[in-house]
Backbone as ProteinMPNN parsed JSONL, in Angstrom:
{"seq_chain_A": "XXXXXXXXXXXXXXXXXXXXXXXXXXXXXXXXXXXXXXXXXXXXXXXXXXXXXXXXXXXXXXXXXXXXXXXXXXXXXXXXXXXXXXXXXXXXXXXXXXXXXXXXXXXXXXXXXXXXXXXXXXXXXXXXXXXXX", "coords_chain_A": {"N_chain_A": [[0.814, -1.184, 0.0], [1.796, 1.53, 0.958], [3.64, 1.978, -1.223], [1.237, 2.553, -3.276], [0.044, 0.536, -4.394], [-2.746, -1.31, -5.936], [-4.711, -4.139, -6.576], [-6.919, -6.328, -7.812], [-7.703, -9.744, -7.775], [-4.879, -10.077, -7.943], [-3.848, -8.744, -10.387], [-3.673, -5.943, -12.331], [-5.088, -2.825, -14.268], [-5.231, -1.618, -16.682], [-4.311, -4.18, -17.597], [-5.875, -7.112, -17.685], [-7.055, -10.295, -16.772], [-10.539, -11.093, -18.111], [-13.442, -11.692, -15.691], [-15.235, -14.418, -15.799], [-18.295, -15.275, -17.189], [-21.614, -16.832, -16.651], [-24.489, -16.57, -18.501], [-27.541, -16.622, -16.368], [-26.463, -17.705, -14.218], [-25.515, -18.387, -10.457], [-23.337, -15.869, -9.324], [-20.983, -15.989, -6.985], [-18.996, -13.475, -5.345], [-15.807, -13.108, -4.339], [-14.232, -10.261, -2.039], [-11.247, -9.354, -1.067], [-9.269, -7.988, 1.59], [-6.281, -7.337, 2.329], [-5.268, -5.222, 2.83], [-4.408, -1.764, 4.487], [-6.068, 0.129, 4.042], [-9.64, 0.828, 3.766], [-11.822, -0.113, 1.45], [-14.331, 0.375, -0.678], [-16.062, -1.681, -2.486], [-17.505, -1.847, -6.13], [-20.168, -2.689, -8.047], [-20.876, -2.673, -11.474], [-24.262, -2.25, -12.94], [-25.743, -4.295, -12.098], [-27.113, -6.253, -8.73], [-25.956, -6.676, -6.122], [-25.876, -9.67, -2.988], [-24.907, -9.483, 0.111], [-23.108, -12.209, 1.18], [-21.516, -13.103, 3.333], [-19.154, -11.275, 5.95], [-16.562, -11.453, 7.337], [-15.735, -14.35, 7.656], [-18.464, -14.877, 8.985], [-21.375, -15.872, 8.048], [-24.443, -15.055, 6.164], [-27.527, -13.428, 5.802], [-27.745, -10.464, 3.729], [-27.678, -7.422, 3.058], [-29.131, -6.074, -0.092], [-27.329, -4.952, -2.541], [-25.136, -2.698, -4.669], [-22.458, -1.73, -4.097], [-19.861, -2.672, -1.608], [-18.451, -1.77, 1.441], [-15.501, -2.836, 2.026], [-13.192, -3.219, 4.689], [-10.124, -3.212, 5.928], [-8.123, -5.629, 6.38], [-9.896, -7.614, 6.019], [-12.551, -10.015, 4.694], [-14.978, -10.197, 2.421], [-17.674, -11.593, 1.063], [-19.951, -11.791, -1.901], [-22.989, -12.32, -3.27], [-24.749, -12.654, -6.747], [-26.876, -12.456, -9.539], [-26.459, -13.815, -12.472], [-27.808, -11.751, -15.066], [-27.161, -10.102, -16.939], [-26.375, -9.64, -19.72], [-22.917, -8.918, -20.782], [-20.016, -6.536, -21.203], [-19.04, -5.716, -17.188], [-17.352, -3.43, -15.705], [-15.733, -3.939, -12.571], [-14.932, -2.456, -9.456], [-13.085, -0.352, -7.129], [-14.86, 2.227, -5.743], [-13.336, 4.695, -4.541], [-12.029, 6.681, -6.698], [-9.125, 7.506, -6.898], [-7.951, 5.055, -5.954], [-9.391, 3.062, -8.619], [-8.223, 4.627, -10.464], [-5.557, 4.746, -10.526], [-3.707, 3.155, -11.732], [-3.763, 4.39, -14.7], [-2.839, 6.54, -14.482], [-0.259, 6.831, -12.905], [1.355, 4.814, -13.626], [0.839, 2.867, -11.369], [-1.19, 1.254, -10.238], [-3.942, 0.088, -11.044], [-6.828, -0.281, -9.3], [-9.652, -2.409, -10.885], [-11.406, -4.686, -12.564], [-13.469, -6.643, -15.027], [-16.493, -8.18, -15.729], [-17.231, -10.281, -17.585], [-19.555, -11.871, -19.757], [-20.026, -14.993, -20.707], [-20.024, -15.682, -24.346], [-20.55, -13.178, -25.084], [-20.171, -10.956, -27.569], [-18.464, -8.088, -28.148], [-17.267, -5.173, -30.023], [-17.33, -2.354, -29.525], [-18.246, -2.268, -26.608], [-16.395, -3.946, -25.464], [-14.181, -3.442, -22.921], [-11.256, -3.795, -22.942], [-10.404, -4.001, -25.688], [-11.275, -1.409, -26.466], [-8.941, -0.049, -24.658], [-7.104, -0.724, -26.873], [-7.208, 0.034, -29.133], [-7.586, 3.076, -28.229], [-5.355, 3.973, -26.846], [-4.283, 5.33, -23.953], [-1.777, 8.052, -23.551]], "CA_chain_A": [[0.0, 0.0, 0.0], [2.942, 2.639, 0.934], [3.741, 2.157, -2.932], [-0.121, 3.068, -3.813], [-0.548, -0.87, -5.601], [-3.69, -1.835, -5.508], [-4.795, -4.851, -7.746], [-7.947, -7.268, -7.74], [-6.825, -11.198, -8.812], [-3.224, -10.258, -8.501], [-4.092, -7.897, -11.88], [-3.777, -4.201, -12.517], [-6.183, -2.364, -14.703], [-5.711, -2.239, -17.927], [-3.573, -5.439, -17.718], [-6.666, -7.905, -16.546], [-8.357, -10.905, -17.58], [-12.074, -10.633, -17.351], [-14.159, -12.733, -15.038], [-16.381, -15.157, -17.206], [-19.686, -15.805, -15.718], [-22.712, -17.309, -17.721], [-25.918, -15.82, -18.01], [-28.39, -17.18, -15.781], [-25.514, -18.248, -12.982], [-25.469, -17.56, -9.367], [-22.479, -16.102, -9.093], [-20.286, -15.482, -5.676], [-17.499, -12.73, -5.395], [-15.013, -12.833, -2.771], [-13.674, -9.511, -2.018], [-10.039, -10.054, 0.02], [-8.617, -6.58, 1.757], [-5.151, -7.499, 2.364], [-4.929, -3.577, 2.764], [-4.475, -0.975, 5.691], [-7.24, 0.699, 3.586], [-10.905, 0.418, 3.429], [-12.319, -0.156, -0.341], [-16.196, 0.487, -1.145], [-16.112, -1.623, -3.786], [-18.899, -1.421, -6.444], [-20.047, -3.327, -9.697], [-21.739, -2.007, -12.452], [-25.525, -3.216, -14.101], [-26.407, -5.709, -10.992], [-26.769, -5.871, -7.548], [-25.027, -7.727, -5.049], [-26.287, -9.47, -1.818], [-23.827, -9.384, 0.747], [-23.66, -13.27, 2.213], [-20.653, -13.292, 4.678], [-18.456, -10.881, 6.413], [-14.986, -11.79, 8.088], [-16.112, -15.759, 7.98], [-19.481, -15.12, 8.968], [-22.564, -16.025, 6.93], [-25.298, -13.9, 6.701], [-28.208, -12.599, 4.397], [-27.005, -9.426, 4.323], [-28.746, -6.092, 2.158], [-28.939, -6.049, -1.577], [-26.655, -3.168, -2.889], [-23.836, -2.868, -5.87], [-21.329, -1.647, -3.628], [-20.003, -2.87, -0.109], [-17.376, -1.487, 2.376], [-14.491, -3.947, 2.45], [-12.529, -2.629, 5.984], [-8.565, -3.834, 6.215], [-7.67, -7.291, 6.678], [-11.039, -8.165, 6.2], [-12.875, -10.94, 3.574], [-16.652, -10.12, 2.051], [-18.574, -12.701, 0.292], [-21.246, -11.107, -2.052], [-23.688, -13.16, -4.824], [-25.419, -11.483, -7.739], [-27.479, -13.488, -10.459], [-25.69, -12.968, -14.11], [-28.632, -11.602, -15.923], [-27.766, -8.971, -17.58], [-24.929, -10.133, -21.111], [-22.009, -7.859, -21.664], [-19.227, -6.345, -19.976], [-19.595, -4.774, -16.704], [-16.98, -2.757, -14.635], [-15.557, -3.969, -10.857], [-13.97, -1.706, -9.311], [-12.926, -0.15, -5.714], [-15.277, 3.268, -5.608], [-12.323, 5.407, -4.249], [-11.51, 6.916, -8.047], [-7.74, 7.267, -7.05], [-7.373, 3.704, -6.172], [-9.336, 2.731, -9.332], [-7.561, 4.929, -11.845], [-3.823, 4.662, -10.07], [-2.853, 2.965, -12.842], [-3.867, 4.694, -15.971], [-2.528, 7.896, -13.939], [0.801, 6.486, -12.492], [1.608, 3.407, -13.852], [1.307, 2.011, -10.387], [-1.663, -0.319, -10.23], [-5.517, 0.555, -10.815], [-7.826, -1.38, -8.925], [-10.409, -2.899, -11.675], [-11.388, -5.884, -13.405], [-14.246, -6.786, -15.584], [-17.148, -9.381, -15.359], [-17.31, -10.94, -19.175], [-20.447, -12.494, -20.005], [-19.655, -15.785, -22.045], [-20.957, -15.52, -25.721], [-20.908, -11.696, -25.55], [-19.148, -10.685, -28.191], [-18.829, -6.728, -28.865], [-15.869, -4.654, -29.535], [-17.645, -1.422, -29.106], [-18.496, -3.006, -25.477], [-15.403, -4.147, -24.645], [-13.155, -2.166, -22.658], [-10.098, -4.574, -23.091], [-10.147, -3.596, -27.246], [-11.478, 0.164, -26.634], [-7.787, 0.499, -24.532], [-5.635, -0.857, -27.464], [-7.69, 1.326, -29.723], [-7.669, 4.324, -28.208], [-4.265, 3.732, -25.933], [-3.935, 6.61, -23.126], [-0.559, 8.954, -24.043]], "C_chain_A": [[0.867, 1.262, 0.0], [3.084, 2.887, -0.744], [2.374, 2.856, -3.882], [-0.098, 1.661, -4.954], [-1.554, -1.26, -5.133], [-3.983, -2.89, -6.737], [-6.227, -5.58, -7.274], [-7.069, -8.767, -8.616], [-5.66, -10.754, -8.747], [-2.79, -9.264, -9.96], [-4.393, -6.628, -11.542], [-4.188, -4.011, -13.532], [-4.756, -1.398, -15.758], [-5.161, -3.982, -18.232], [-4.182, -6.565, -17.088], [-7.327, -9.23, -17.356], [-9.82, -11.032, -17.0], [-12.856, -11.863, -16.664], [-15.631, -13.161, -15.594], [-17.552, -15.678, -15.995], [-20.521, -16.148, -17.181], [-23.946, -16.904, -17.224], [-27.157, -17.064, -17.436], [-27.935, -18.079, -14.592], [-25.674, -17.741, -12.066], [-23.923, -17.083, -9.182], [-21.539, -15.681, -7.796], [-18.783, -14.889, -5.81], [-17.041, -13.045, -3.952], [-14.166, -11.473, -2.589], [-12.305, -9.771, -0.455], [-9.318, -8.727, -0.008], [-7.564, -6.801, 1.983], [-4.435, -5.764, 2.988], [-4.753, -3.235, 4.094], [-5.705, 0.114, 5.338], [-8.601, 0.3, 3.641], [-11.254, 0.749, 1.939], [-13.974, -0.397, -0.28], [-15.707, -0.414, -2.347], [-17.549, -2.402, -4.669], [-18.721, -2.484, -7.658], [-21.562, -3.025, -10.172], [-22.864, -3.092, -12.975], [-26.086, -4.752, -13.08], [-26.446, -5.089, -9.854], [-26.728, -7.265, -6.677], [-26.258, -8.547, -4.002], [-25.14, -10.176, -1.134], [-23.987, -10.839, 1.7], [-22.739, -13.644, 3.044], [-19.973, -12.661, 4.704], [-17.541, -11.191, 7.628], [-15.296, -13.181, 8.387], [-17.456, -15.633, 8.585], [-20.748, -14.876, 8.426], [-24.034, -15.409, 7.391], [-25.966, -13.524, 5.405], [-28.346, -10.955, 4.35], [-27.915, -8.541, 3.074], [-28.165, -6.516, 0.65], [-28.518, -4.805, -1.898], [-25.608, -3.408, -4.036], [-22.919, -2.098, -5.377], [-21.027, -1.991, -1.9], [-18.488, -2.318, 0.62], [-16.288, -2.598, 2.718], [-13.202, -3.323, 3.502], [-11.18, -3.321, 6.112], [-8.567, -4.808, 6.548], [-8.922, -7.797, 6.843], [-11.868, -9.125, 4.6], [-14.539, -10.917, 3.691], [-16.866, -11.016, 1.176], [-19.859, -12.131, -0.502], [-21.968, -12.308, -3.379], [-24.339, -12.521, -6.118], [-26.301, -12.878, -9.215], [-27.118, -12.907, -12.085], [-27.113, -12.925, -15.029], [-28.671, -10.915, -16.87], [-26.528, -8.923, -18.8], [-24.228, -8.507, -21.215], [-21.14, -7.79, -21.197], [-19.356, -5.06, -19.335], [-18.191, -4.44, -15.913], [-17.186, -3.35, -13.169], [-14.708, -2.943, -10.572], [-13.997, -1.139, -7.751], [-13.275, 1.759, -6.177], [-14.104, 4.404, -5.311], [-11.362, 5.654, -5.771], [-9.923, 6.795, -7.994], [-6.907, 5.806, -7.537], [-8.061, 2.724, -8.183], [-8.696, 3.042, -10.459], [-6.133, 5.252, -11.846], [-2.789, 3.94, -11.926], [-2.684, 3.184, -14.226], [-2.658, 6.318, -15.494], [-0.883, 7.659, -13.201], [1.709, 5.316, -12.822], [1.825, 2.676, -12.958], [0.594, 0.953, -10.536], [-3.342, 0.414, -10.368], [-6.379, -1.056, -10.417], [-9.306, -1.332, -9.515], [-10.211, -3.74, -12.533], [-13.242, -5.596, -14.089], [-15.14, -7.863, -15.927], [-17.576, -9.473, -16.964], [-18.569, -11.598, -19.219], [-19.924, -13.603, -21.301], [-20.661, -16.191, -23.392], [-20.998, -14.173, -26.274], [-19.709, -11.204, -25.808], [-19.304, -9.162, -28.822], [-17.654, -5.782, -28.558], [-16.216, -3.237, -29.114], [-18.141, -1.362, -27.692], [-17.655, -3.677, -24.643], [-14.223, -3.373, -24.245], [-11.682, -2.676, -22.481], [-9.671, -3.774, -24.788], [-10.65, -1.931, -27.264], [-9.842, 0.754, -25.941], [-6.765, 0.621, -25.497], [-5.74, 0.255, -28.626], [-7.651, 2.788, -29.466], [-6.359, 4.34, -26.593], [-4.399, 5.43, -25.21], [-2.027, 7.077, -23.461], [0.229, 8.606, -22.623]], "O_chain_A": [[0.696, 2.058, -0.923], [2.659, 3.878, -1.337], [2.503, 3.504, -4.92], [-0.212, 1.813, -6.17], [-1.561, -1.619, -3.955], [-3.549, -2.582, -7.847], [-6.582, -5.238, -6.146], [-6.267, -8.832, -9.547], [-5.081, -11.069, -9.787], [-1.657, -9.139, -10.424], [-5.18, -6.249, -10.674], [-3.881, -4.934, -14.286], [-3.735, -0.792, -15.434], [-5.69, -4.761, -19.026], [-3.591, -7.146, -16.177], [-7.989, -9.13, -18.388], [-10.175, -11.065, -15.821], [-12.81, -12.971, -17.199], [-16.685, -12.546, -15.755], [-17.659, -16.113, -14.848], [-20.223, -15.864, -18.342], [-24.394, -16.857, -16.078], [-27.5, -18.094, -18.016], [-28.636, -18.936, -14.053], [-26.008, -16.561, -12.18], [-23.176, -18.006, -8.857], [-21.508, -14.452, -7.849], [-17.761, -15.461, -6.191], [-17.631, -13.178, -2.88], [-13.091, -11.64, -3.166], [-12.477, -10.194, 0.688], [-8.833, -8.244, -1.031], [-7.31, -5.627, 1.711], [-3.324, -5.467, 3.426], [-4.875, -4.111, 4.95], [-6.213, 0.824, 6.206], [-8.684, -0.923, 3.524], [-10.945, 1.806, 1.389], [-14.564, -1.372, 0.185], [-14.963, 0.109, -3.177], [-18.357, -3.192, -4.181], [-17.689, -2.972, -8.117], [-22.696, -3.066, -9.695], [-22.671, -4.261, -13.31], [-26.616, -5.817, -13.394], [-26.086, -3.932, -9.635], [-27.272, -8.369, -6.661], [-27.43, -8.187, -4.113], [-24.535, -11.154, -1.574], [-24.707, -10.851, 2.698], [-23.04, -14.663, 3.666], [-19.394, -12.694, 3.618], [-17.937, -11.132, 8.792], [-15.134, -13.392, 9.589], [-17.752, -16.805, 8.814], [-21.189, -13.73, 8.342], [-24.557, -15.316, 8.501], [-25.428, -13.34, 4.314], [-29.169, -10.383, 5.065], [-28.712, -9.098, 2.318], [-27.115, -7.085, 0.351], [-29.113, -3.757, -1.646], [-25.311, -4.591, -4.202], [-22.301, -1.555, -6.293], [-21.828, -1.632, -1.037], [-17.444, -2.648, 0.058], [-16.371, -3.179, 3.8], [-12.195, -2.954, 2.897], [-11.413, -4.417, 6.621], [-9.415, -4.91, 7.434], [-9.111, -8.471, 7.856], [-11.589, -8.688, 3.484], [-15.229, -11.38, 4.599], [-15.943, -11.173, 0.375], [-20.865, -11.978, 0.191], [-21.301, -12.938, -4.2], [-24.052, -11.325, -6.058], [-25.955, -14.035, -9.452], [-27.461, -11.861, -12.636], [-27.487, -13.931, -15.632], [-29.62, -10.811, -17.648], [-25.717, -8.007, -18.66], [-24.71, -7.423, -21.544], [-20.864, -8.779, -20.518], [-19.572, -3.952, -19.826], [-17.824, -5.468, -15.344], [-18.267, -3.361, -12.581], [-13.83, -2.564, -11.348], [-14.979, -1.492, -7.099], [-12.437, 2.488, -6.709], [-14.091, 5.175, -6.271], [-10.31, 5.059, -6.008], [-9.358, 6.118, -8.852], [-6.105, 5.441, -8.397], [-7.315, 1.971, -8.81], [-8.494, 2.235, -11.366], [-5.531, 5.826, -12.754], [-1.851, 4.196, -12.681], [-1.881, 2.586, -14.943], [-1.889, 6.892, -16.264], [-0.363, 8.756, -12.993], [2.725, 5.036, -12.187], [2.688, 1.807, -13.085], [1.08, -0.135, -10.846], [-3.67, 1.312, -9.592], [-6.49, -2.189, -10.886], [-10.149, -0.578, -9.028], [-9.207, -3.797, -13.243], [-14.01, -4.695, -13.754], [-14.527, -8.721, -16.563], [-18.299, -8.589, -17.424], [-18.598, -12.141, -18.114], [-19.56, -13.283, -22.433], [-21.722, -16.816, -23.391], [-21.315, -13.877, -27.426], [-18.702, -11.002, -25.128], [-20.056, -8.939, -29.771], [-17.144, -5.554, -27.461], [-15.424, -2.77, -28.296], [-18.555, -0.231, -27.436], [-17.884, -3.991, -23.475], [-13.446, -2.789, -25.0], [-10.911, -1.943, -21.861], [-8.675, -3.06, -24.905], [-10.286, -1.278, -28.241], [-9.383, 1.783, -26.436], [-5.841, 1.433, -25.458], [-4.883, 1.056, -28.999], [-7.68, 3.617, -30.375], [-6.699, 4.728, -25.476], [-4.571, 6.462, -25.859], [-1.19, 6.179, -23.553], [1.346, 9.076, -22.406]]}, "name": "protein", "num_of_chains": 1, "seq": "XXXXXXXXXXXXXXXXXXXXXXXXXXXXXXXXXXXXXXXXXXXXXXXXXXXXXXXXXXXXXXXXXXXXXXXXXXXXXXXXXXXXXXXXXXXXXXXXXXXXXXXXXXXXXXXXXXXXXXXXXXXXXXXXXXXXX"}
């Protein structure tokens, strides 16, 4: 953290592969803080429900972003309904756009829908296309 790296999966933003889900899946995120920071973090075109915080299980509020607090592990589910690609990312704009802006590390990844194929929709082929200076 001193360095300002933040990553999701071990991956920094633009440099990510996207997380394949299939439409009509339940699918379960694990958010893992490793940090001295707290991360809101949010995802685009769904909404979450929050089913365990720090090992314990719980039907927790329906929302598309949750407070992940330092050394702490959230569990959220979401039902893939909606085909395309959507934006994860840690709300705190610095930490998500650190790495277009520093080349340190931007914290975001991208939930792929498998079958959905669109280059005007994908933000993997809109970077190589339109590369930042």
């Amino acid at each position: 953290m001193a360095a300002y790296v933040w990553s999701l999966n071990g991956q920094v933003w633009p440099r990510i592969t996207p997380l394949e889900v299939k439409q009509g899946e339940r699918v379960e995120l694990s958010f893992v803080n490793r940090t001295l920071m707290t991360h809101p973090m949010h995802l685009h075109g769904h909404v979450f429900q929050v089913t365990e915080i720090g090992g314990v299980r719980l039907r927790g509020a329906k929302r598309d972003t949750v407070m992940v607090i330092p050394q702490q592990t959230v569990k959220v589910e979401f039902d893939a309904l909606y085909p395309g690609y959507w934006m994860i990312h840690c709300h705190l704009l610095y930490h998500q756009a650190a790495g277009m802006m520093t080349q340190a590390a931007g914290m975001m990844t991208v939930v792929h829908y498998q079958g959905f194929e669109s280059r005007s929709y994908d933000p993997l082929a809109s970077m190589t296309e339109f590369p930042r200076p």
